[in-house]
Backbone bond lengths (Angstrom), bond angles and torsions (degrees), N, CA, C in turn:
res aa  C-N    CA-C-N  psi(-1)  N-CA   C-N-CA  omega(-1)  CA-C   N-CA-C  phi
1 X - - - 1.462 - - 1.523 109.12 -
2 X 1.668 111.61 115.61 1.338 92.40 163.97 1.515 106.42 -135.37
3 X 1.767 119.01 140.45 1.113 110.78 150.52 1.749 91.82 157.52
4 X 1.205 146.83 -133.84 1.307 136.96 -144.23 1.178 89.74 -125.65
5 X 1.396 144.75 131.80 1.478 143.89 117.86 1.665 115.08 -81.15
6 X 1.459 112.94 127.44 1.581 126.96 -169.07 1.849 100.96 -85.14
7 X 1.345 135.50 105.95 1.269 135.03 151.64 1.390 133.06 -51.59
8 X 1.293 111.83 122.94 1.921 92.23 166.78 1.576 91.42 -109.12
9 X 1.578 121.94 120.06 1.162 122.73 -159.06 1.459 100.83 -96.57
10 X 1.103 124.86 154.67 1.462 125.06 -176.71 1.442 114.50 -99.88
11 X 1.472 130.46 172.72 1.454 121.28 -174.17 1.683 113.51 -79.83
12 X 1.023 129.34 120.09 1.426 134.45 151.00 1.374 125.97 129.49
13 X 1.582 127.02 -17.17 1.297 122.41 142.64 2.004 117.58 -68.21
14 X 1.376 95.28 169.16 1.290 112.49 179.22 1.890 110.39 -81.98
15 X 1.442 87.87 153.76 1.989 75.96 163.83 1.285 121.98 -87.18
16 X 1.475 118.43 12.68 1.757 98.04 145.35 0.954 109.26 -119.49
17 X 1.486 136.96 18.02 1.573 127.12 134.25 2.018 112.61 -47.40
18 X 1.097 107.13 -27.48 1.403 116.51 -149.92 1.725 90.50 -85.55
19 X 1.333 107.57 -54.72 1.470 103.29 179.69 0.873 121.97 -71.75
20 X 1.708 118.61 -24.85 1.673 115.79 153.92 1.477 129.60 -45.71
21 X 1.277 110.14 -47.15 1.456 108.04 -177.89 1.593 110.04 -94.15
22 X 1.257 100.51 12.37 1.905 107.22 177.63 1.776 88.50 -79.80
23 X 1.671 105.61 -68.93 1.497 125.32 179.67 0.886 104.87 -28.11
24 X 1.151 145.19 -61.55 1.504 152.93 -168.01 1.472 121.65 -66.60
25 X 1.868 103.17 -47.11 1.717 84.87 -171.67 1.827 96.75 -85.79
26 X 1.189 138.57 -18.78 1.593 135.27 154.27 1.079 115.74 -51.99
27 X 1.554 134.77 -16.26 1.568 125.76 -147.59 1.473 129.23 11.91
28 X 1.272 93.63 49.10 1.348 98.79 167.57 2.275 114.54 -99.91
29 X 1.386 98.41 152.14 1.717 92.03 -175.66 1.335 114.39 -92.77
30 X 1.753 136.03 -7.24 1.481 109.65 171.12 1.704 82.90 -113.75
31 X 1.312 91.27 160.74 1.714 99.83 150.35 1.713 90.32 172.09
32 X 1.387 94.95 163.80 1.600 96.93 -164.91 2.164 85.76 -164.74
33 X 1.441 93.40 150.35 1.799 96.43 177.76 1.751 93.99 -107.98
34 X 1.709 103.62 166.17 1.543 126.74 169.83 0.826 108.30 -104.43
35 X 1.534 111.23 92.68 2.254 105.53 155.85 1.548 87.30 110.76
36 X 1.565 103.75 108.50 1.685 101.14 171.26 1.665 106.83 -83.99
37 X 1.307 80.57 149.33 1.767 94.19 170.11 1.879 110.08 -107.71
38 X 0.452 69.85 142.40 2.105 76.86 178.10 1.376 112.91 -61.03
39 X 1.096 145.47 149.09 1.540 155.41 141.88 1.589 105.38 0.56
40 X 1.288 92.91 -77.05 1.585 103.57 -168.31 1.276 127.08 -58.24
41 X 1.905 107.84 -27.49 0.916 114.00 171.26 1.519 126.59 -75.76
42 X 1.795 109.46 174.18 1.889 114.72 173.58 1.394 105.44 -133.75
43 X 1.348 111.78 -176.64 1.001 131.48 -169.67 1.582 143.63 77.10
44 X 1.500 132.10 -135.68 1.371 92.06 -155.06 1.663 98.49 -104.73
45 X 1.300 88.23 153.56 2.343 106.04 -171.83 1.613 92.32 -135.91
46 X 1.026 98.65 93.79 1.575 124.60 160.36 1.547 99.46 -42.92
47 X 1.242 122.48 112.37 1.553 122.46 172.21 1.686 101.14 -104.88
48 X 1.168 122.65 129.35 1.278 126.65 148.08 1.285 129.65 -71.42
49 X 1.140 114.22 141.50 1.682 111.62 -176.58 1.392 102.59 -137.81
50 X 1.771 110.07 155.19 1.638 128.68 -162.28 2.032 114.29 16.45
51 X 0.871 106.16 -82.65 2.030 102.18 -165.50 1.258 88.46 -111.44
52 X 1.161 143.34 15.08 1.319 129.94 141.62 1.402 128.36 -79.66
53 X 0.985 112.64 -27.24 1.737 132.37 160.31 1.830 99.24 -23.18
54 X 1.664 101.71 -45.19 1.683 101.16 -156.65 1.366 90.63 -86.53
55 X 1.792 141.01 -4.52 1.415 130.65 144.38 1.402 113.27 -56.73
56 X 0.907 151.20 -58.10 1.480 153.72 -166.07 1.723 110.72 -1.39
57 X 1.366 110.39 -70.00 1.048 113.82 177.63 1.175 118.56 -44.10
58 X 1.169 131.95 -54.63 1.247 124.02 -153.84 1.991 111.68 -104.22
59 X 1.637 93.12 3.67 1.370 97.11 -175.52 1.830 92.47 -88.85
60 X 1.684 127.87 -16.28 1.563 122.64 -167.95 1.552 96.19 -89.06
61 X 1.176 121.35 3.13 1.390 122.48 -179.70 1.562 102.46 -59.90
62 X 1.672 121.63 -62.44 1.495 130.37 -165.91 1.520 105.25 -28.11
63 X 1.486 125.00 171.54 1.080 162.41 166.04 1.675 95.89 -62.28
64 X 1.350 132.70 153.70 1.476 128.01 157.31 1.782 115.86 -150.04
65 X 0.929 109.89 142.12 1.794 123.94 168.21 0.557 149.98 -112.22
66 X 1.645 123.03 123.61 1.633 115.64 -162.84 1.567 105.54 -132.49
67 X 1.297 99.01 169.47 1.816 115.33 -165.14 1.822 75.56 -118.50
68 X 1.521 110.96 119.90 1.241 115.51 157.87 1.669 123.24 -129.94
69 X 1.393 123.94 157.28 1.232 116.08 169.06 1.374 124.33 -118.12
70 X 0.974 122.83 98.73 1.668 136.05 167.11 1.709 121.90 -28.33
71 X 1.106 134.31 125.57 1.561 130.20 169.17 1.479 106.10 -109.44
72 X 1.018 148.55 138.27 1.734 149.64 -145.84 1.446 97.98 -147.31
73 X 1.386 114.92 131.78 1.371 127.10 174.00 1.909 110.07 126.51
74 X 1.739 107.66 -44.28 1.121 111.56 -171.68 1.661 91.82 -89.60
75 X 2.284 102.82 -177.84 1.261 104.93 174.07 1.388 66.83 -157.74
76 X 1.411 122.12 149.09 1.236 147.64 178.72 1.703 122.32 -128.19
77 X 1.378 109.39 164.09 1.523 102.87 -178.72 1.800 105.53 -50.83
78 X 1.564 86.41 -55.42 1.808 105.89 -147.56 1.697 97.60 -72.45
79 X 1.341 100.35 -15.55 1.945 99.07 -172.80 1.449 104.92 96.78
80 X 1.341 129.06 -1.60 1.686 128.52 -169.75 1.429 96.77 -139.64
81 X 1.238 111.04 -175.00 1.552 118.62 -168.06 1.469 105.13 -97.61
82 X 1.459 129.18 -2.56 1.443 113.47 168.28 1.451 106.96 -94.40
83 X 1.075 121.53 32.10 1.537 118.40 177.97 1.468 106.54 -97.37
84 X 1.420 118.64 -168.21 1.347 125.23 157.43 1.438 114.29 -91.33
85 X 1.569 112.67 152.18 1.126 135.44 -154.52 1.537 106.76 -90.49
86 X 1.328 122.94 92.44 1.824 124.71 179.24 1.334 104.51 -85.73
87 X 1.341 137.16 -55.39 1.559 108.88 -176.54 1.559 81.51 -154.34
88 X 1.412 95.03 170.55 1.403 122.59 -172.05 1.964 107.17 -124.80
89 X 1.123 108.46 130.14 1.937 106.29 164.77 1.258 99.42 -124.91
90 X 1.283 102.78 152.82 1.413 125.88 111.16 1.473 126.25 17.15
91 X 1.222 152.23 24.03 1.721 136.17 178.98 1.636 125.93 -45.01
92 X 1.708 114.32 117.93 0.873 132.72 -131.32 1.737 93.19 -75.21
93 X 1.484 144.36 -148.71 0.855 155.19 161.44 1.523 127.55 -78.89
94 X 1.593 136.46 42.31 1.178 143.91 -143.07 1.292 127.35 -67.42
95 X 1.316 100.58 119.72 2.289 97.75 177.49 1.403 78.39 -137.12
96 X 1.253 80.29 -178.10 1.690 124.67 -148.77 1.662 100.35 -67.65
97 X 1.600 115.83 -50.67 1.470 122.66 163.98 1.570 124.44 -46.56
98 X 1.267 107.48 -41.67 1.502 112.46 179.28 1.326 111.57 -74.86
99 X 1.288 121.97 -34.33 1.868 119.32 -172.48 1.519 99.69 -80.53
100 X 1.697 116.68 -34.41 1.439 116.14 -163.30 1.767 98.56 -77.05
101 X 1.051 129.71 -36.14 1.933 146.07 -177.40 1.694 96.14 -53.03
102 X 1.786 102.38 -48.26 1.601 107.73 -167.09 1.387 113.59 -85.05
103 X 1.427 121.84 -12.89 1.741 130.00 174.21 1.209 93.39 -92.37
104 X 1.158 133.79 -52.97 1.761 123.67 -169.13 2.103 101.18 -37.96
105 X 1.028 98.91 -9.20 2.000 77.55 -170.35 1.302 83.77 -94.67
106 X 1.597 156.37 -7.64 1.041 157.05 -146.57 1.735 115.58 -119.45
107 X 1.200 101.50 12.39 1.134 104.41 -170.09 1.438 110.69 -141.47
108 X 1.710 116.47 112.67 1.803 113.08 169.77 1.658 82.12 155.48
109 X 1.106 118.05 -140.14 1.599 138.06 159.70 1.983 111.34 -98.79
110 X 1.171 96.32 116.46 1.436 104.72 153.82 1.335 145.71 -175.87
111 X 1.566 163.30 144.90 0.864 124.45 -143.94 1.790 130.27 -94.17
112 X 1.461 108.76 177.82 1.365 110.90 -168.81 1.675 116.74 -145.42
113 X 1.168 104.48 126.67 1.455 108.43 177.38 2.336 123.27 -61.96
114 X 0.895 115.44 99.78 1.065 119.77 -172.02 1.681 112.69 -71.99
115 X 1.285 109.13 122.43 1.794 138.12 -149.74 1.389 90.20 -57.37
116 X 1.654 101.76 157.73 1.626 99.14 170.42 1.645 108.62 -68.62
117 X 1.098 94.50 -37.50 1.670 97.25 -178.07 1.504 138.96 -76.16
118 X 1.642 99.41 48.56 1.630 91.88 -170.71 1.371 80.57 -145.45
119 X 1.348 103.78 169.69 1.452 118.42 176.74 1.229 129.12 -86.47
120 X 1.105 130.38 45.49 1.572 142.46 144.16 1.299 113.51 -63.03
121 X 1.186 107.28 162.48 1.576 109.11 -145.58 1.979 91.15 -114.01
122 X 0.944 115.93 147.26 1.598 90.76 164.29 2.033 85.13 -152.92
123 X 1.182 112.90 137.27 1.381 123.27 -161.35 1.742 125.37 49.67
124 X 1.325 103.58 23.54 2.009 93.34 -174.91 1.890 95.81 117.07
125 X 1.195 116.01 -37.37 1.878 124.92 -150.54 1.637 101.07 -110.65
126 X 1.332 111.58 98.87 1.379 105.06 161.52 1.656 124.53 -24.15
127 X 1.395 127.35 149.81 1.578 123.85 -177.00 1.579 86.43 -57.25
128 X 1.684 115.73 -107.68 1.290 135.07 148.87 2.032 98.57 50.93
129 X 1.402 97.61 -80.97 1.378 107.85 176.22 1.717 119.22 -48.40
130 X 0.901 98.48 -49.80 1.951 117.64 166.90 1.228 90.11 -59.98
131 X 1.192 134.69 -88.20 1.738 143.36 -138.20 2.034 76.80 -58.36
132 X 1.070 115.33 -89.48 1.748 110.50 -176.48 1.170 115.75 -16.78
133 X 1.241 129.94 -53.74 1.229 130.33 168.02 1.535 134.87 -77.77
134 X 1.139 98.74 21.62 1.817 116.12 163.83 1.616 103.66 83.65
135 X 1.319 117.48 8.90 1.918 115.50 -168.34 2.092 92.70 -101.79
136 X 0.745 70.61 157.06 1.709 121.50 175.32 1.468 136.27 -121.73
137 X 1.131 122.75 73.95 1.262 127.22 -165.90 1.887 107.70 -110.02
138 X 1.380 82.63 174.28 1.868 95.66 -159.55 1.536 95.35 -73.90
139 X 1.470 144.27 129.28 1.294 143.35 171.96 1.895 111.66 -95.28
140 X 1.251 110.75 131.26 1.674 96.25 -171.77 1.787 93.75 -103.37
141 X 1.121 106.84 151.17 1.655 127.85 -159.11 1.810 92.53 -64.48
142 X 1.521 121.88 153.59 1.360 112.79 169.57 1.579 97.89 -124.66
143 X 1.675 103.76 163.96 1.575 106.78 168.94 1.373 96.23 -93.42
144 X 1.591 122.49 160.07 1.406 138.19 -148.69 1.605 109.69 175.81
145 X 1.522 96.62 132.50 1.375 82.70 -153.32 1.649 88.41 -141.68
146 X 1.574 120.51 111.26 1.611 142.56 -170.06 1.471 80.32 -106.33
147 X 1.822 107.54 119.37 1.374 129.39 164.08 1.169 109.17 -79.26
148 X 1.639 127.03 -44.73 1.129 134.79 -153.57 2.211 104.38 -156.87
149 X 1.700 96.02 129.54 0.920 90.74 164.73 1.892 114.40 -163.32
150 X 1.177 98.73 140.73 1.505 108.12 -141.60 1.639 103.55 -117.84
151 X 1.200 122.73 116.09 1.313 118.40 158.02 1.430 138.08 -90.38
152 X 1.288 92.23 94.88 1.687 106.58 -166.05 1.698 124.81 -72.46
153 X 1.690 112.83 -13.17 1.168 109.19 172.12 1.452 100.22 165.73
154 X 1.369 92.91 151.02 1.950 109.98 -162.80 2.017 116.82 -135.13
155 X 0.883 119.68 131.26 1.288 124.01 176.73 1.293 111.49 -112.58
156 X 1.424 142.51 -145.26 1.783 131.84 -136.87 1.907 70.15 -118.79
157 X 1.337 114.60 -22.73 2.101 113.99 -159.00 1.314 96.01 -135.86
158 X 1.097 133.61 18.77 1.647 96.37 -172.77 2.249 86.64 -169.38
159 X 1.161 106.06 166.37 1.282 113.37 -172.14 1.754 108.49 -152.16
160 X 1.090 118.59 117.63 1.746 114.89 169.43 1.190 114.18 -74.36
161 X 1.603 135.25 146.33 1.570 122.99 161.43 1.551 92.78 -140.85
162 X 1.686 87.50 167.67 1.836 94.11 159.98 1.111 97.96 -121.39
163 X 1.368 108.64 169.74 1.513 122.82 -175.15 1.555 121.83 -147.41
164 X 0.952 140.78 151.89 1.192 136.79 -157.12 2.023 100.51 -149.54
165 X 1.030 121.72 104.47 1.122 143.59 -159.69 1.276 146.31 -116.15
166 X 1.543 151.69 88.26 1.452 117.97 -178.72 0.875 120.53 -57.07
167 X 1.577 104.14 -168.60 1.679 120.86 -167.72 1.834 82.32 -64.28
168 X 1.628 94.74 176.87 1.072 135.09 -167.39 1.847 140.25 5.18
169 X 2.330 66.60 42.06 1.663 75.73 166.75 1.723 125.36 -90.24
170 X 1.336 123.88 175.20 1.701 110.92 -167.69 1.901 84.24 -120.37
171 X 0.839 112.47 109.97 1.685 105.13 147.24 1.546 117.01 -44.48
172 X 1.036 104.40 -54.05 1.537 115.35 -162.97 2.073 104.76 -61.00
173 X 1.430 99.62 -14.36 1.192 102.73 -178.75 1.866 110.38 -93.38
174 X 1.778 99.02 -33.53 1.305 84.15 165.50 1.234 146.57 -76.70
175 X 1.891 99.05 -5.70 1.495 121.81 -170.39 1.927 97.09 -63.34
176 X 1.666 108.79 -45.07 1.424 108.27 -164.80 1.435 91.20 -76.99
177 X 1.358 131.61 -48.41 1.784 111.41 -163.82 1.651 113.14 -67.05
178 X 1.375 104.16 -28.17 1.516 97.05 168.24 1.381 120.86 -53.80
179 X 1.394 92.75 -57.04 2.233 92.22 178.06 1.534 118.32 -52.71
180 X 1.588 96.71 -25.62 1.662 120.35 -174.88 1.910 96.52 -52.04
181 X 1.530 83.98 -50.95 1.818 92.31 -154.50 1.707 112.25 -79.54
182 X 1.837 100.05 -18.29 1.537 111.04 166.11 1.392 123.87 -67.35
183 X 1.866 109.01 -14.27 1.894 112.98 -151.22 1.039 120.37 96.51
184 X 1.309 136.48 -38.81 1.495 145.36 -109.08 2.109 99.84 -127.00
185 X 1.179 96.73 -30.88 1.410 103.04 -146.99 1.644 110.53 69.24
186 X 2.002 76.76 167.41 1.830 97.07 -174.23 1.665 105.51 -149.16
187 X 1.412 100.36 150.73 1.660 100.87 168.45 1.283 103.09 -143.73
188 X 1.646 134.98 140.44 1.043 128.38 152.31 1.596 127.28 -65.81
189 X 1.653 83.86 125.07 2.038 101.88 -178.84 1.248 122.96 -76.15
190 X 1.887 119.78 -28.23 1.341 133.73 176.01 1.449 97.63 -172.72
191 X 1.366 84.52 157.58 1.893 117.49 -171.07 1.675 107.19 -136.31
192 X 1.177 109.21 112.29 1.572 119.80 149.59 0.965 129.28 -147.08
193 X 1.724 103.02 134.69 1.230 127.62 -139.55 1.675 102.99 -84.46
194 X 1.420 149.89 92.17 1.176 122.55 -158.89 1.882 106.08 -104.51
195 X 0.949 117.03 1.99 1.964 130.23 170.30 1.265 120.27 -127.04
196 X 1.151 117.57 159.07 1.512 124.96 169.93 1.449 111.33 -170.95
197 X 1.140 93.67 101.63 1.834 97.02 -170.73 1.308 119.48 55.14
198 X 1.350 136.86 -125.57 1.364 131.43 143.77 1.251 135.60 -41.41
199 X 1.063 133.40 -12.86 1.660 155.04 -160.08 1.387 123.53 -105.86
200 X 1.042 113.48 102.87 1.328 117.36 172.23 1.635 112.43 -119.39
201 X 1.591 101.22 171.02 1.475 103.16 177.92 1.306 121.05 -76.46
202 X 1.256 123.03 4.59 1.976 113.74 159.03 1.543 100.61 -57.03
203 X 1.380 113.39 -52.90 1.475 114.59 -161.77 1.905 120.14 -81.41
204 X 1.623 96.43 11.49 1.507 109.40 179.93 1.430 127.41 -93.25
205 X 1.231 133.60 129.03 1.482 141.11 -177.80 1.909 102.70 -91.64
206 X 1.218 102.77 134.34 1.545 108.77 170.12 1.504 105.13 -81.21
207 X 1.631 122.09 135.25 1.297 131.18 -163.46 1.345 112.54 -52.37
208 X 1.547 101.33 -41.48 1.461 106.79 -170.37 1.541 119.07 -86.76
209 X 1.754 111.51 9.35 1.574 118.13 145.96 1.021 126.19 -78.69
210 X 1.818 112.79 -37.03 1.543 119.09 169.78 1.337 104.68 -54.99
211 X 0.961 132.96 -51.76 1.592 128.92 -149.23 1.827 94.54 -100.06
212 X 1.322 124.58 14.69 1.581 117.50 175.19 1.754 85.99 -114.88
213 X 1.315 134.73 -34.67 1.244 130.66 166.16 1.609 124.43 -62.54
214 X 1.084 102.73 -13.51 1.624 116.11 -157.88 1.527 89.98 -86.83
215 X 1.419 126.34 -36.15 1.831 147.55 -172.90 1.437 98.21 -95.39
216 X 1.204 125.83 20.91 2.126 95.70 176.99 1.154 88.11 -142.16
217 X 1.606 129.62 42.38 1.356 122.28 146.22 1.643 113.97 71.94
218 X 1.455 114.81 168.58 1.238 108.80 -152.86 1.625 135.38 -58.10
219 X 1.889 98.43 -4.53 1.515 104.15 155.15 1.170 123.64 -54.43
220 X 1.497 122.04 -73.52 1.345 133.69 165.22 1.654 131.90 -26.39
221 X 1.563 88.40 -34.13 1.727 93.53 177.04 1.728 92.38 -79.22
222 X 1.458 129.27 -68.42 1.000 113.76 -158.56 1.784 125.19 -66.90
223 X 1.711 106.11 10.25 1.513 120.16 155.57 1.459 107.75 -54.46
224 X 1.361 106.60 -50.33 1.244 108.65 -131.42 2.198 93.51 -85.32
225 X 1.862 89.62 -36.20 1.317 106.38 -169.55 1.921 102.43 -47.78
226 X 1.634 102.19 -20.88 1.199 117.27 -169.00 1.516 122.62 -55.53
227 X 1.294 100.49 -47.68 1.432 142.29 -173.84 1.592 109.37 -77.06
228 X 1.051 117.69 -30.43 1.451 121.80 -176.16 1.662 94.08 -64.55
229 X 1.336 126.90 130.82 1.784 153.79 131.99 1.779 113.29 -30.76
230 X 1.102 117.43 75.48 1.549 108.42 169.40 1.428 109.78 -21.85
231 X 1.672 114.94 159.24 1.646 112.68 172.14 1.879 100.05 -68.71
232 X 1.075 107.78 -37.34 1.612 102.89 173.99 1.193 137.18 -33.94
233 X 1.578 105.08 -61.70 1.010 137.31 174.89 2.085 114.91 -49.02
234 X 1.479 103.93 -50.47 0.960 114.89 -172.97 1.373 126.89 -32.42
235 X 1.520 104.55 -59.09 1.774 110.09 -174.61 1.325 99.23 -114.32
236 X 1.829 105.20 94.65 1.728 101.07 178.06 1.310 100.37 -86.65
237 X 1.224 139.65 4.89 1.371 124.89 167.84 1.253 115.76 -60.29
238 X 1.687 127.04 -39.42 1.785 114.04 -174.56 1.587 115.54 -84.01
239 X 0.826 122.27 139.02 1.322 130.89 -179.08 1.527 110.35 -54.39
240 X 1.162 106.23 147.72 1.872 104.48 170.58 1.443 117.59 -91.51
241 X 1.557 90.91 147.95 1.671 96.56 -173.44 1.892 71.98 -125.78
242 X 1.783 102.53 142.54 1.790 101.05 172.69 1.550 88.13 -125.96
243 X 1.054 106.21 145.20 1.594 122.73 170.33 1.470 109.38 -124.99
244 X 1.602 93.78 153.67 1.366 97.06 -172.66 1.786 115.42 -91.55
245 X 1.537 108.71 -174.88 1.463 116.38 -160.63 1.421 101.67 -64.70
246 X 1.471 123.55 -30.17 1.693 116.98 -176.46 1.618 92.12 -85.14
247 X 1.173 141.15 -38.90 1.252 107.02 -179.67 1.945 132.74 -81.79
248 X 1.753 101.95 6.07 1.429 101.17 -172.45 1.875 111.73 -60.86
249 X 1.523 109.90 -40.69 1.206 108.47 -179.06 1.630 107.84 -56.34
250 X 1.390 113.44 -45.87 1.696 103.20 179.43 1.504 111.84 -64.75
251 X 1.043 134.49 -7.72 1.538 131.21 176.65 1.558 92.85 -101.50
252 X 1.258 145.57 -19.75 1.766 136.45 167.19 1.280 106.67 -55.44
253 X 1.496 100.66 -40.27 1.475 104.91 -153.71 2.135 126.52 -109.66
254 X 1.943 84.22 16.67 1.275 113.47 -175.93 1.938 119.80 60.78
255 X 1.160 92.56 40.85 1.749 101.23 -168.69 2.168 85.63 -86.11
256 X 1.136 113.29 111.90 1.289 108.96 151.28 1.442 126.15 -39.11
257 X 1.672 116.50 150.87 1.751 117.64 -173.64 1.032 84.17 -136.55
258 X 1.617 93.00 155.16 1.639 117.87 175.23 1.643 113.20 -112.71
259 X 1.633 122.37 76.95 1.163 138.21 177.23 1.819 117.32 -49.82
260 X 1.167 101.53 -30.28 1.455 99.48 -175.16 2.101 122.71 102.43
261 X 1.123 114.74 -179.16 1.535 95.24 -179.15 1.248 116.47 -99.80
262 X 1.695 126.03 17.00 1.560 134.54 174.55 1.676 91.26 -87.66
263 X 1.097 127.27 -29.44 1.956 112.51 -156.14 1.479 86.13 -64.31
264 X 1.515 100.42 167.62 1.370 124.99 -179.59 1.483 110.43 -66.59
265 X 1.523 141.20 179.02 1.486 125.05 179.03 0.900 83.20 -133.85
266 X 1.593 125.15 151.59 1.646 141.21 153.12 1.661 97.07 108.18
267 X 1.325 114.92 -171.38 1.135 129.64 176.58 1.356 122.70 -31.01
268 X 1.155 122.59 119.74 1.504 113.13 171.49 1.685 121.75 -143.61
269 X 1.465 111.39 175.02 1.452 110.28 171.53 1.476 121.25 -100.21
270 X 0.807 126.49 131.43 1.966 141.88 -150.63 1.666 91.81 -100.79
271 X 1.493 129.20 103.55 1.660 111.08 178.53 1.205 79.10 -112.07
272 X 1.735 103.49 172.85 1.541 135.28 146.57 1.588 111.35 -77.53
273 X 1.462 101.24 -174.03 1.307 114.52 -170.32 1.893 100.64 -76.11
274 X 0.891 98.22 -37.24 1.673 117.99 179.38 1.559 101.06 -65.07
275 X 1.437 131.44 -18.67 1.523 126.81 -153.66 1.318 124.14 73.32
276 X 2.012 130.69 4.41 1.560 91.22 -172.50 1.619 91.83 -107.88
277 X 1.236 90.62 166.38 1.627 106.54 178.00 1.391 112.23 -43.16
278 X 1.123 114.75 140.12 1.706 140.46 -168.17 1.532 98.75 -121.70
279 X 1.246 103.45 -47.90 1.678 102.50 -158.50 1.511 107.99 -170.95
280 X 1.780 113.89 158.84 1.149 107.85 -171.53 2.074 77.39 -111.96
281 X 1.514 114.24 133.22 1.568 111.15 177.55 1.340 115.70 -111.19
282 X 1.176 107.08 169.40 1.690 121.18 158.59 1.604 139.20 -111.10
283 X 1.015 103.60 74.78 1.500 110.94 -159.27 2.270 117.67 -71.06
284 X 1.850 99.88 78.53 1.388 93.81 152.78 1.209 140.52 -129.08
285 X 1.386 106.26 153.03 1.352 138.23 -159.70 1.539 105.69 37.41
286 X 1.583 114.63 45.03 1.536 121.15 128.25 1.611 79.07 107.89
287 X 1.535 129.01 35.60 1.463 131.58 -178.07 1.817 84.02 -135.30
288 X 1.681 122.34 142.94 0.881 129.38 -154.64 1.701 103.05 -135.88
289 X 1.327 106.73 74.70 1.788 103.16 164.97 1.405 107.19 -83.04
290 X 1.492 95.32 -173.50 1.591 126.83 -171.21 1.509 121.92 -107.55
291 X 1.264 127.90 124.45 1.483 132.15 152.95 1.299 121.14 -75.88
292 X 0.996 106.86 -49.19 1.657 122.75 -165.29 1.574 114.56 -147.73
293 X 1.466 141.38 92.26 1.187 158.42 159.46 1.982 110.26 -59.56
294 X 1.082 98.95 100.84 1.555 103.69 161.72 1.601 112.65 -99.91
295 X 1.488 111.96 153.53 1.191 119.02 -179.69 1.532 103.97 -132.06
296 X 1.676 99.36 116.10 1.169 125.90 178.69 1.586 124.35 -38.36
297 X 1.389 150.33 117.20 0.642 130.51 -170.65 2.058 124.07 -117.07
């Protein structure tokens, strides 16, 4: 099997618990997900499977969205409510003007300090791993860029939003600067993830269907085989470049092509005559290298 199966992940395993028990009920031996989601969190975890694995990278690139809910008053280690409890306020008197005044700084391009508790790497060592182990290290600011962010509903403590996001933004970080920017403190109460690059939750399976399909024998597998995202399919953002049958071996074997000055420029998808992915390319000034070479199987 190769190519994308879409997760709707449930609350409380990890996302490589998730690809573990993906691996398992497919029995298939590589597969790996784009863009961890936290424990606590749901929704959709793009799993890669066999020679799609070598998309990964470039599939955590997309934009992603989540429906989150805010709790106001507390501030916690982790920035969310399964952390430990650092101080408690006061939450001020909340309408619709005051939360919308305090998201307006949260919205455009700008930068953001990335939590001890996430998996960014800082010298070789995830934060997370440090923060567990009682360290504290220096975090360098990131650019981050919230397209869209929406306040969908508010109670006397707590506020829902959606958000619409690049890569390596933290909710959990905006949950505390929001409370930051109310007085009050903030922690995120729940996270679901509803985008991921191309991916949304129409196109998501709940784990515990994968893994009830994965047990009912070769119906169930070929449900599931159903559901799997060709590597093609995956990144409809790059344009297709199709090459023909004498040139597939020179694209196996990373031989540059000379497309001409009509091919598309920038990123693209490399098909065969058949359509499946050959290659992820780079198309300049109408000369056609390689990022990423898959081999058909």
């Amino acid at each position: 099997m190769h190519g994308v199966l879409v997760i709707d992940k449930p609350q409380g395993p990890t996302s490589f618990e998730v690809v573990r028990r993906v691996r398992s009920a497919l029995g298939v031996k590589r597969a790996g997900h784009t863009g961890t989601l936290d424990p606590m969190a749901t929704g959709v975890l793009p799993v890669c499977l066999g020679e799609a694995t070598k998309l990964a990278g470039l599939l955590t690139e997309g934009d992603k969205a989540y429906d989150a809910v805010v709790r106001l008053g507390v501030v916690t280690d982790t920035q969310d409510v399964t952390g430990t409890v650092l101080e408690t306020h006061p939450v001020p008197p909340l309408s619709a003007d005051l939360l919308e005044a305090a998201l307006g700084k949260f919205r455009g391009t700008f930068h953001q300090l990335p939590p001890m508790y996430s998996a960014v790497k800082v010298k070789g060592k995830r934060l997370y791993e440090r923060a567990r182990a009682g360290e504290s290290v220096e975090r360098t600011l990131r650019q981050v860029t919230v397209a869209s962010l929406v306040l969908r509903d508010f109670s006397a403590s707590e506020c829902t939003l959606s958000v619409r996001c690049s890569k390596g933004f933290f909710v959990r970080t905006l949950a505390e600067d929001l409370g930051r920017a109310l007085g009050c403190g903030g922690a995120l109460k729940s996270l679901r993830r509803t985008v991921s690059g191309p991916f949304a939750l129409d196109r998501a399976l709940p784990l515990s269907q994968v893994e009830a399909l994965g047990v009912a024998g070769a119906g169930g597998r070929s449900q599931l085989e159903a559901r799997i995202i060709s590597m093609a399919d995956a990144l409809p953002g790059f344009p297709v470049v199709r090459v023909s049958e004498q040139d597939v071996s020179r694209v196996l074997h990373g031989v540059p092509l000379v497309l001409g000055p009509s091919a598309p420029g920038g990123r693209v998808r490399v098909l065969g005559p058949d359509g499946a992915l050959l290659a992820v390319g780079e198309v300049d000034e109408g000369r056609l290298g390689y990022v990423r070479v898959v081999v058909p199987r």
